[in-house]
C-alpha positions in Angstrom: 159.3 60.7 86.0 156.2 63.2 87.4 155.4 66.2 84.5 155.2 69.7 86.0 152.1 71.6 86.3 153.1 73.4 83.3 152.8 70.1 81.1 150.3 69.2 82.1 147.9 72.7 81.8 149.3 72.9 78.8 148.0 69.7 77.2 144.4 70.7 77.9 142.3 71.9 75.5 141.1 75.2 78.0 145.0 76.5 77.6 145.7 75.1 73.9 148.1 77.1 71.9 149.3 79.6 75.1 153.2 80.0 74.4 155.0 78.9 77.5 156.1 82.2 78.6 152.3 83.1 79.2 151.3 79.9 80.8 154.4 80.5 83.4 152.7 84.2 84.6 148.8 82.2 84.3 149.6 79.4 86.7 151.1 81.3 89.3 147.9 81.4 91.5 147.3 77.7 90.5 147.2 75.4 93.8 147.9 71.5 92.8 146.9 68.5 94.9 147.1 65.1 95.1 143.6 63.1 97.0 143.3 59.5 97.6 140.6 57.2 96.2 137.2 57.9 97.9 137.9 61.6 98.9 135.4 64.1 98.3 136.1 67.1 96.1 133.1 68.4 97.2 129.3 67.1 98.3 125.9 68.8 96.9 126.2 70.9 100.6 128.9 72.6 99.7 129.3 76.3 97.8 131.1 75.3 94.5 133.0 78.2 93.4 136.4 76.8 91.9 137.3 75.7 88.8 139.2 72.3 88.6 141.4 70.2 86.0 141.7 66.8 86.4 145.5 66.0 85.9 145.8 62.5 86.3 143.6 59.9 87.7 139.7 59.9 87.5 136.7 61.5 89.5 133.2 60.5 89.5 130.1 62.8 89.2 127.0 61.5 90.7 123.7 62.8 92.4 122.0 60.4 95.1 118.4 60.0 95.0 116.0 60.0 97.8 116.1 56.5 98.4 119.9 56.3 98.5 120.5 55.2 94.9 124.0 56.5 93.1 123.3 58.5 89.7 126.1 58.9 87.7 126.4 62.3 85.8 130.3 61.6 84.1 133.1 59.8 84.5 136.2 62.6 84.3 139.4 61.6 82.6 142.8 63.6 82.9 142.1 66.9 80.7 138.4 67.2 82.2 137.6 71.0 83.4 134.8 70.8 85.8 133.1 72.9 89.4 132.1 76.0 88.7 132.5 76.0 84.5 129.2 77.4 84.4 130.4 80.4 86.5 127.5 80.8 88.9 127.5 78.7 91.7 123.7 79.0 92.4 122.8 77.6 88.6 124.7 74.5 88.9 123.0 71.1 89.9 124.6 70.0 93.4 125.9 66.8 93.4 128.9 64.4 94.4 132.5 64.5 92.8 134.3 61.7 94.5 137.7 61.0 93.6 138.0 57.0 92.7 141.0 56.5 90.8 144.2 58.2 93.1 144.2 61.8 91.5 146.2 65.1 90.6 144.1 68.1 90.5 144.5 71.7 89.8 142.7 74.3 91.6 141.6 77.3 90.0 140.2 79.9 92.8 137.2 80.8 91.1 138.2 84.9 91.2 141.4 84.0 89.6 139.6 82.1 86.8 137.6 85.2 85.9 140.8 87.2 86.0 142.1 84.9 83.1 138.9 85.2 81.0 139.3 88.7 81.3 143.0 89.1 79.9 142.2 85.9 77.7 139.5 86.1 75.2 140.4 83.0 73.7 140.3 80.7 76.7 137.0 82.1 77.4 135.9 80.7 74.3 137.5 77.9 74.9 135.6 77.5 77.9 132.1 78.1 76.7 133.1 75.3 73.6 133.7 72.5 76.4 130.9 73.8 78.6 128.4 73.6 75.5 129.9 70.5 74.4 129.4 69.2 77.9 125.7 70.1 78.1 125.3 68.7 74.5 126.7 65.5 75.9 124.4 65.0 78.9 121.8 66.2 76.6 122.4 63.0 74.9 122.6 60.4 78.1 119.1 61.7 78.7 117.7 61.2 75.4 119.5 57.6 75.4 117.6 56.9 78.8 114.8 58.3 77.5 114.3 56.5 74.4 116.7 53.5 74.1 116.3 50.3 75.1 118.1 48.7 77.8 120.8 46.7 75.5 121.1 49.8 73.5 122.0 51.6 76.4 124.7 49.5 78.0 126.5 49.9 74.0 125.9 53.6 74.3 127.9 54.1 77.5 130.4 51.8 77.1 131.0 53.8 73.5 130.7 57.4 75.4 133.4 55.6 78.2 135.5 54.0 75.9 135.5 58.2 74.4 137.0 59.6 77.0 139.7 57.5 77.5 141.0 58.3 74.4 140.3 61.4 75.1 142.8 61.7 77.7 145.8 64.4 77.8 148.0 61.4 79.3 150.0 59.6 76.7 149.1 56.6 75.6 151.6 54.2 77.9 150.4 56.0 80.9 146.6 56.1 80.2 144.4 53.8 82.6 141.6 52.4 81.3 138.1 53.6 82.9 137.2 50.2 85.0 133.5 49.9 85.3 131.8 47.3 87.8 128.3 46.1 86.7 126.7 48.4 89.7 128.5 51.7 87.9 127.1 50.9 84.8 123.6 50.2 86.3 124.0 53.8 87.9 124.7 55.4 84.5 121.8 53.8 82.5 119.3 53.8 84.8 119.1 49.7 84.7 119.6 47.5 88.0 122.8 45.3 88.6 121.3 42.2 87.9 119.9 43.4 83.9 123.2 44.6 83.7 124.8 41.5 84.5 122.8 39.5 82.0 123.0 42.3 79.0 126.5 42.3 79.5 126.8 38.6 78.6 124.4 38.6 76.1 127.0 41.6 74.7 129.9 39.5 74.9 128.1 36.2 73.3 127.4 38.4 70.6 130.2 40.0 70.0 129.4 43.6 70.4 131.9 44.0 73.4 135.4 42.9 74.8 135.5 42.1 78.6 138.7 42.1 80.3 138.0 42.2 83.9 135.8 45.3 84.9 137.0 47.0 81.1 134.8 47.0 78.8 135.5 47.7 75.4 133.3 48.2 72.1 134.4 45.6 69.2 134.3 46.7 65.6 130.6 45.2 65.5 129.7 47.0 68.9 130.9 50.8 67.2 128.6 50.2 64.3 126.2 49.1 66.1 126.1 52.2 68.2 126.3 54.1 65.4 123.3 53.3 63.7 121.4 54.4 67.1 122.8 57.7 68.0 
């Protein structure tokens, strides 16, 4: 059975603890969509000023490079908050969100948002916590391609992956599993297809990961591993 709007806004950390009542008058202004795998939410040549919320499915942030290569910034779960989070449209660093898992998004028109913030305190703080932790995280993808080696890498994405799927607002039975093809991955760690290919064997002979199709899993061995790096 779908879940309203309402469910779903209020399983996100931006709107945690809002009594129903409140949520009802907030999402009044709140358009919802559905987009089809490989739509564009929006390209580096267009003027971000919205604020959206991933309700189900999954969207994929990437920049493309001169030569044509992908660069993957994040993977977004149901529960992610992204656009315009940083509210200035001219600060942000254009790139790509293209939808490739079927998704359910929320539109926040960005003057709307800032009417919230206003009359909210508390989901303006709530909203610079998930944009610091944000930057925090990218932080750390840089310093890992900066500074780990390639094998470490691959475990370090798979763990930050294999994060935000349990990090999902879905329950459990209806979470879907983040499926990453060897060209993805490449695109996230910097590495080409073929490395990936071979480190992603050597991984599995080793038993630092699970592979069931394009899922990738840590083991128990894989986490610690990981955990002595970061």
């Amino acid at each position: 059975m779908p879940r309203s709007p309402l469910w779903y806004l209020q399983n996100i950390e931006l709107f945690a603890g809002i009594s129903e009542q409140d949520m009802v008058e907030l999402i009044k202004n709140v358009l919802h969509k559905q987009y089809d795998r490989r739509q564009f939410l929006y390209t580096p040549e267009d003027r971000v000023e919205n604020v959206f919320i991933l309700k189900d499915g999954e969207v994929t942030l990437y920049k493309s490079t001169p030569d044509g290569k992908r660069v993957v910034i994040d993977i977004l779960k149901p529960g992610a908050v992204f656009g315009n989070i940083s509210f200035d449209p001219d600060t942000g660093e254009p790139h790509f969100a293209e939808i490739t898992e079927k998704a359910m998004i929320c539109t926040l028109p960005h003057n709307y948002f800032l009417q919230i913030l206003a009359r909210r305190p508390d989901v303006a703080l709530r909203a610079l916590t998930i944009l610091s932790r944000r930057l925090k995280q990218y932080e750390l993808q840089i310093r890992a391609l900066s500074s780990l080696q390639a094998r470490e890498r691959i475990l370090a994405t798979v763990r930050l992956i294999n994060e935000k799927d349990e990090q999902s607002t879905l329950p459990k039975v209806l979470r879907r599993p983040t499926r990453l093809t060897h060209e993805k991955l490449g695109s996230m760690t910097g590495l080409s297809r073929e490395t990936v290919t071979k480190l992603l064997s050597d991984l599995k002979a080793d038993g630092m990961i699970d592979v069931q199709g394009k899922v990738i899993q840590l083991t128990e061995e894989g986490q610690r591993a990981v955990a002595s790096l970061v």
